[in-house]
Backbone as a chain_set.jsonl record, in Angstrom:
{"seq": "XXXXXXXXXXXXXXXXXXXXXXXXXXXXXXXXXXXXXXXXXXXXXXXXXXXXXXXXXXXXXXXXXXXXXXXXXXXXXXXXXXXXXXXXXXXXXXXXXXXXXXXXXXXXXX", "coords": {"N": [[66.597, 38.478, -51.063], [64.184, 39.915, -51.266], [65.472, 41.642, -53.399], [65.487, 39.6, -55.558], [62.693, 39.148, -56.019], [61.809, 41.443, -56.894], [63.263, 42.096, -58.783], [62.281, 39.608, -60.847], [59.804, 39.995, -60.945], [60.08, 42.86, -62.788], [60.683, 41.208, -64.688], [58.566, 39.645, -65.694], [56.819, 41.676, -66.139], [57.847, 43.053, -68.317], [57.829, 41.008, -70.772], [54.989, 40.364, -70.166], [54.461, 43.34, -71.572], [55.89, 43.253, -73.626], [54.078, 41.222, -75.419], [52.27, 42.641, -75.231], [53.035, 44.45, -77.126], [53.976, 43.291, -79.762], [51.401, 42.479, -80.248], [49.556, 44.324, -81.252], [50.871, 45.158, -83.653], [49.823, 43.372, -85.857], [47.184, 44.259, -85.858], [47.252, 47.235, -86.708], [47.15, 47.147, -89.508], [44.833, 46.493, -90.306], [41.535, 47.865, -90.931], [38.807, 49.485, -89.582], [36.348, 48.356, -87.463], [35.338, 45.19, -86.332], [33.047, 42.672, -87.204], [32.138, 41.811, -84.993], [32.912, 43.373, -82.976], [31.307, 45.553, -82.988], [29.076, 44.897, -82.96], [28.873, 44.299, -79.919], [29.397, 46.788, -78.737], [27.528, 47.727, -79.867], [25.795, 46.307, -77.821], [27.071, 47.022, -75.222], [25.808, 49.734, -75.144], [23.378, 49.207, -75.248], [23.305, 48.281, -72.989], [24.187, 50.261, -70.927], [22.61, 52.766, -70.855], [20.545, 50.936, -70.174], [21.36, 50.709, -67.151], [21.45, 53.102, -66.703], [18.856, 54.355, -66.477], [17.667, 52.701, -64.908], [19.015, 53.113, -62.337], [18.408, 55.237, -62.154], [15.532, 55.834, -61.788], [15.104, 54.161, -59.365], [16.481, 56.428, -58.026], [15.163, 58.602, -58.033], [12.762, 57.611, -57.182], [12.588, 57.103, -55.058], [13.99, 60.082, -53.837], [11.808, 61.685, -54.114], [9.784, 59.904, -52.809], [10.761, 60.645, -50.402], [11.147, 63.222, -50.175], [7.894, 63.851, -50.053], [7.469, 62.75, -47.696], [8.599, 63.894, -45.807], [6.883, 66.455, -46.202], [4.452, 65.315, -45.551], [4.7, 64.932, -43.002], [5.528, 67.866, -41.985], [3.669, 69.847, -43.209], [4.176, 72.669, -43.583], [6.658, 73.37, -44.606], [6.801, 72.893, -47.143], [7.655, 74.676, -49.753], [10.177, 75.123, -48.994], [10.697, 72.117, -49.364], [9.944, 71.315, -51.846], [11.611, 72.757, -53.814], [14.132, 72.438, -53.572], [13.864, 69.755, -54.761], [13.222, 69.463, -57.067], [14.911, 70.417, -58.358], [16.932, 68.538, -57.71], [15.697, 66.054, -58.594], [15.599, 66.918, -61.351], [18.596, 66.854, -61.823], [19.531, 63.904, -61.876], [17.66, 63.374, -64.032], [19.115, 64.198, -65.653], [21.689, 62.932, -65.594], [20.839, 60.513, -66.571], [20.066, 61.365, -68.84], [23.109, 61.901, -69.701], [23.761, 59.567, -70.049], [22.43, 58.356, -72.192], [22.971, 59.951, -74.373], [25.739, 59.214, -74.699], [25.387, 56.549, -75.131], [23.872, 56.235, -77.68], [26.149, 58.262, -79.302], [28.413, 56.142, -79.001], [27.059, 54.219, -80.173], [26.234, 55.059, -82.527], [29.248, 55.809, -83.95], [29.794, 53.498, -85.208]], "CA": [[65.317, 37.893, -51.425], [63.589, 41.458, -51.819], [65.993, 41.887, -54.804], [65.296, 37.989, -56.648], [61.132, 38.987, -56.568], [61.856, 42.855, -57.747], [63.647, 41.348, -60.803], [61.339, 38.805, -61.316], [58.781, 40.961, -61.425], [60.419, 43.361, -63.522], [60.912, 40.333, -66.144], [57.393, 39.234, -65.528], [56.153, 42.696, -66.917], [58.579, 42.901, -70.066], [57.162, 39.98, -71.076], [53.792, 40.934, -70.821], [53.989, 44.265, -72.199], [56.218, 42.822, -75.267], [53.456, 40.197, -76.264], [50.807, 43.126, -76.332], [53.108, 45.309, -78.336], [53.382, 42.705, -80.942], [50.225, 42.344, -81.23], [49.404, 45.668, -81.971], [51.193, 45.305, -84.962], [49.076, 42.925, -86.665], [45.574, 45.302, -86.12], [47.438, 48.653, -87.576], [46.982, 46.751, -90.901], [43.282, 46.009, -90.613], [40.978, 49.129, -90.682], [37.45, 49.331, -89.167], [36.272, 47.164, -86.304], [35.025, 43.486, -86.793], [31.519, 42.72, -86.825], [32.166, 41.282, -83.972], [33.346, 44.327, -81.863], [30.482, 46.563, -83.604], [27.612, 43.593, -81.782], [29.915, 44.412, -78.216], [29.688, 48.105, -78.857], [26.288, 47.95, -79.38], [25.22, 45.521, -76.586], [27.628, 47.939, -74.143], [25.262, 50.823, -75.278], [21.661, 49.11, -74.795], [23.806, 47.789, -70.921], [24.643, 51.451, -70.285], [21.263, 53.373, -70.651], [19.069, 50.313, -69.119], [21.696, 50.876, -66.591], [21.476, 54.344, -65.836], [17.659, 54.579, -66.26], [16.888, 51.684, -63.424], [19.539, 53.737, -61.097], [17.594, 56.868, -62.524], [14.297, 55.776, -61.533], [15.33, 54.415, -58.36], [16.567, 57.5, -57.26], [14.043, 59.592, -58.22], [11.234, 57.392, -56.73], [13.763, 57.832, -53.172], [13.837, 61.461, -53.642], [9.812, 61.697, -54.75], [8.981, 59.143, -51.134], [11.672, 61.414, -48.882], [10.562, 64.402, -49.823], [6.646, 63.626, -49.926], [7.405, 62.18, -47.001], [9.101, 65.478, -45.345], [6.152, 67.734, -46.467], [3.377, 65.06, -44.74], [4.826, 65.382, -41.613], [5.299, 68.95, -41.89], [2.865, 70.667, -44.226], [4.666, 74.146, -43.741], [7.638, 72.922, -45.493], [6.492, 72.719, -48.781], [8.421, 75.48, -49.949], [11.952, 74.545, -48.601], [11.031, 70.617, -49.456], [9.732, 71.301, -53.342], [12.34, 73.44, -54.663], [15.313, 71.322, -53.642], [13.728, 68.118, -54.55], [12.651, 69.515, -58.176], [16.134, 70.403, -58.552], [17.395, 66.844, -57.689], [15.144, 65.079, -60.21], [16.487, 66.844, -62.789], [20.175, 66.257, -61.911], [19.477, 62.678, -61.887], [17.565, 62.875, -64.843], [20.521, 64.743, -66.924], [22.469, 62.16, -65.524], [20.335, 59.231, -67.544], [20.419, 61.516, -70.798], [24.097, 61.858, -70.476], [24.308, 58.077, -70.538], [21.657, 58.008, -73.284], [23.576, 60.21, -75.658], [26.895, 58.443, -74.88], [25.118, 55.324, -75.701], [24.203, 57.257, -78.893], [27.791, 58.192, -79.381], [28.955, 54.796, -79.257], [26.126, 53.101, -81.181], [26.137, 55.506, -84.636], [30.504, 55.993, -84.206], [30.061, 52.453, -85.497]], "C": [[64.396, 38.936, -52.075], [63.886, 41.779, -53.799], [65.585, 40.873, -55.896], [63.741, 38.607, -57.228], [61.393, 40.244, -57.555], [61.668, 42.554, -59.104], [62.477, 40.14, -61.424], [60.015, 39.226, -61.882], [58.686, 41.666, -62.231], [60.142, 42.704, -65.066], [59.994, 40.053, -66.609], [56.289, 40.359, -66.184], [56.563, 43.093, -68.125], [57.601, 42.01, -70.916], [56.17, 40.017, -71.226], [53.907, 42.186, -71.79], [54.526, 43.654, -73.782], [55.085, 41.976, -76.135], [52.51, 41.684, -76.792], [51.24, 44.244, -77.075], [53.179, 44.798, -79.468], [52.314, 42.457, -81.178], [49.492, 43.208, -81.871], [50.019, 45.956, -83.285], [50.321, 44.929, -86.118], [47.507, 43.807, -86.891], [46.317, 46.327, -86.476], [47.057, 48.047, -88.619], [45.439, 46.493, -91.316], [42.436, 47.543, -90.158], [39.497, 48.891, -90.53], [37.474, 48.717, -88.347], [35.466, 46.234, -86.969], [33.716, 43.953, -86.462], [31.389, 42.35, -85.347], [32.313, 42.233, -82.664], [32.291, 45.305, -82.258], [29.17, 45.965, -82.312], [27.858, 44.228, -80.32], [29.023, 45.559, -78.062], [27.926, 48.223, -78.425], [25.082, 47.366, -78.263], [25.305, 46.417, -75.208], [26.51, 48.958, -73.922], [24.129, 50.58, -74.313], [21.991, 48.872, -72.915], [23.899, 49.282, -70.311], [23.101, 52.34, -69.959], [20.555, 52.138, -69.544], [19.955, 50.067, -67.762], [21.068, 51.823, -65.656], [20.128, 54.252, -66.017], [17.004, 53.888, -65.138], [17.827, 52.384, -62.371], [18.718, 54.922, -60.939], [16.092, 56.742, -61.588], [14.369, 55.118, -59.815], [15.824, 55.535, -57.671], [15.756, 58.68, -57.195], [12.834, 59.418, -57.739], [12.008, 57.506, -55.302], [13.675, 59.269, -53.16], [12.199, 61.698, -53.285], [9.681, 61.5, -53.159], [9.479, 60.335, -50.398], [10.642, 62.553, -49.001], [8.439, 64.859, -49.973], [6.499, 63.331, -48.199], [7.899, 63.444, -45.311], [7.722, 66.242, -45.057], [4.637, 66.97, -46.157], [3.495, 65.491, -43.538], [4.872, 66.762, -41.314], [4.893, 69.789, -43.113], [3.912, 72.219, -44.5], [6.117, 74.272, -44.476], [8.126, 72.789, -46.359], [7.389, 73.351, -49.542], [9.636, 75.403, -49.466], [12.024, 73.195, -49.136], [10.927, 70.859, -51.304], [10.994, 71.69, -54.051], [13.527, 72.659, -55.123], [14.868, 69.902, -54.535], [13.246, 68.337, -56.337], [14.209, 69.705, -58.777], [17.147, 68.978, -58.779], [17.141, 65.918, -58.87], [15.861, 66.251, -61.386], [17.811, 66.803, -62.75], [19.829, 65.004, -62.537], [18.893, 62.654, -62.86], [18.592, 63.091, -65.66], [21.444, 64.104, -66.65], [22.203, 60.68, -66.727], [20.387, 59.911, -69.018], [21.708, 61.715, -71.095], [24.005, 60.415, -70.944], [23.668, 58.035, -71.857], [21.966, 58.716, -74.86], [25.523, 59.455, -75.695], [26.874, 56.892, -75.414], [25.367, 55.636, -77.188], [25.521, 57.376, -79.662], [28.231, 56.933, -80.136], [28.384, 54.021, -80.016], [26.745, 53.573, -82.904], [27.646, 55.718, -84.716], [30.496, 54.484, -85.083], [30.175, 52.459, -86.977]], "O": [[63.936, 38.828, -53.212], [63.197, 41.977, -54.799], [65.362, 41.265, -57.041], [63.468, 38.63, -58.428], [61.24, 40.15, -58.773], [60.821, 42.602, -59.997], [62.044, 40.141, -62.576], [59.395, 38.91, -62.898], [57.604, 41.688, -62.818], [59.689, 43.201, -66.097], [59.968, 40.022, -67.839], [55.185, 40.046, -66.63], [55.759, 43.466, -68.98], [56.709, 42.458, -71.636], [55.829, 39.759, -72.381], [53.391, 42.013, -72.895], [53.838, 43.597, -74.801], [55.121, 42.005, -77.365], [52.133, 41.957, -77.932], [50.444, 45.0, -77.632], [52.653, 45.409, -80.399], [52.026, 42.164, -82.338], [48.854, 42.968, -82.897], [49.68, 46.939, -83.945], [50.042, 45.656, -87.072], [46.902, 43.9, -87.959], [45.33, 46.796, -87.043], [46.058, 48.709, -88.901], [45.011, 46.331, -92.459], [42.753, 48.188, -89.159], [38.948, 48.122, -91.32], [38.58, 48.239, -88.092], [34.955, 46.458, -88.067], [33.288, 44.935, -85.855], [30.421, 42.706, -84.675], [31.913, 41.915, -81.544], [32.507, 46.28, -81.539], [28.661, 46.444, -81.299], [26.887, 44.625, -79.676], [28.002, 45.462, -77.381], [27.314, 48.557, -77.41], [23.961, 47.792, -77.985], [24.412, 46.623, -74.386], [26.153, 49.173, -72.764], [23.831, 51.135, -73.255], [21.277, 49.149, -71.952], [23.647, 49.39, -69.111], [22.652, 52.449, -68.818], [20.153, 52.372, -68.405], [19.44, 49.204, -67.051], [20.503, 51.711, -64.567], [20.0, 53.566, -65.003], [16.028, 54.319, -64.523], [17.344, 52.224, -61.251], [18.405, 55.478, -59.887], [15.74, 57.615, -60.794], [13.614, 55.678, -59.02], [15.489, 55.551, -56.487], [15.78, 59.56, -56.335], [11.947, 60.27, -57.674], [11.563, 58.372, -54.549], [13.107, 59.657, -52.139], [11.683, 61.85, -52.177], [9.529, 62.418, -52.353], [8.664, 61.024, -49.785], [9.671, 62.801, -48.286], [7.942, 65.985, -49.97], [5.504, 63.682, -47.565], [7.45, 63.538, -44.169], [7.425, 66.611, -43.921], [3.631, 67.643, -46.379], [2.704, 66.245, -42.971], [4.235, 67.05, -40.301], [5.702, 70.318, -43.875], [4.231, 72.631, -45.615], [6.538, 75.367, -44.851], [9.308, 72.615, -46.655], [8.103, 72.565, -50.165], [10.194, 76.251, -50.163], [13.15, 72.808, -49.449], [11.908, 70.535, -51.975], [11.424, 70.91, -54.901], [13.905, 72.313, -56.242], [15.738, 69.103, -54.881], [12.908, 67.295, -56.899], [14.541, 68.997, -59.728], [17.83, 68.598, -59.73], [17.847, 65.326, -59.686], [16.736, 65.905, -62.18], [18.312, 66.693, -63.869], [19.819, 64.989, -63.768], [19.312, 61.615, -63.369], [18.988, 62.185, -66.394], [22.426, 64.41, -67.326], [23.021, 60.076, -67.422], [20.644, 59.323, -70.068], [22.011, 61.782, -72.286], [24.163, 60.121, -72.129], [24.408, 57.642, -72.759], [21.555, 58.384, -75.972], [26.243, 59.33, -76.686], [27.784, 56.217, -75.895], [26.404, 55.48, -77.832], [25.844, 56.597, -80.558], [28.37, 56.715, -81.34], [29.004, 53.125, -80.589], [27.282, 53.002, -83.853], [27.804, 55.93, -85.919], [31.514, 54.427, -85.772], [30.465, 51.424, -87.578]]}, "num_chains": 1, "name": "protein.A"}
């Protein structure tokens, strides 16, 4: 029984992979992308930044509260809570300008 699904399975993936190597034949012959995949491309982009900027800004107004929130309760702190927490925001922001030049990227490759 083990052996019937194996094979079946086996056959079941031929079969797929053969359809999507023929079809790869027909796009080598066509050069550029469709207007249609250009629209995608650039929809993906504007989805990726207003992505990462609403994760961006949530995490940065979470850092901001914590560590405001650290250095009420203990004033003397300041100096161990600032440094780290200035550090943080800018990870997280150089995280939103990678996305924002990979958007970039992907928009003008078009």
């Amino acid at each position: 029984m083990r052996r019937v699904a194996t094979v079946m399975l086996v056959v079941a993936a031929v079969i797929l992979i053969a359809n999507i190597v023929f079809a790869q034949e027909g796009a080598a012959e066509k050069k550029g992308l469709s207007d249609d995949v250009k629209k995608f491309v650039a929809l993906a982009g504007g989805f990726a930044i207003a992505i990462a900027a609403f994760g961006g800004a949530l995490s940065q107004a979470r850092a901001a509260a914590s560590a405001l929130e650290g250095i009420a309760r203990n004033p003397g702190a300041y100096n161990k809570v600032f440094t780290p927490m200035i550090l943080a925001l800018a990870l997280i922001e150089s995280l939103v300008l990678y996305a924002l030049i990979i958007s970039f990227l992907l928009i003008f490759k078009l």
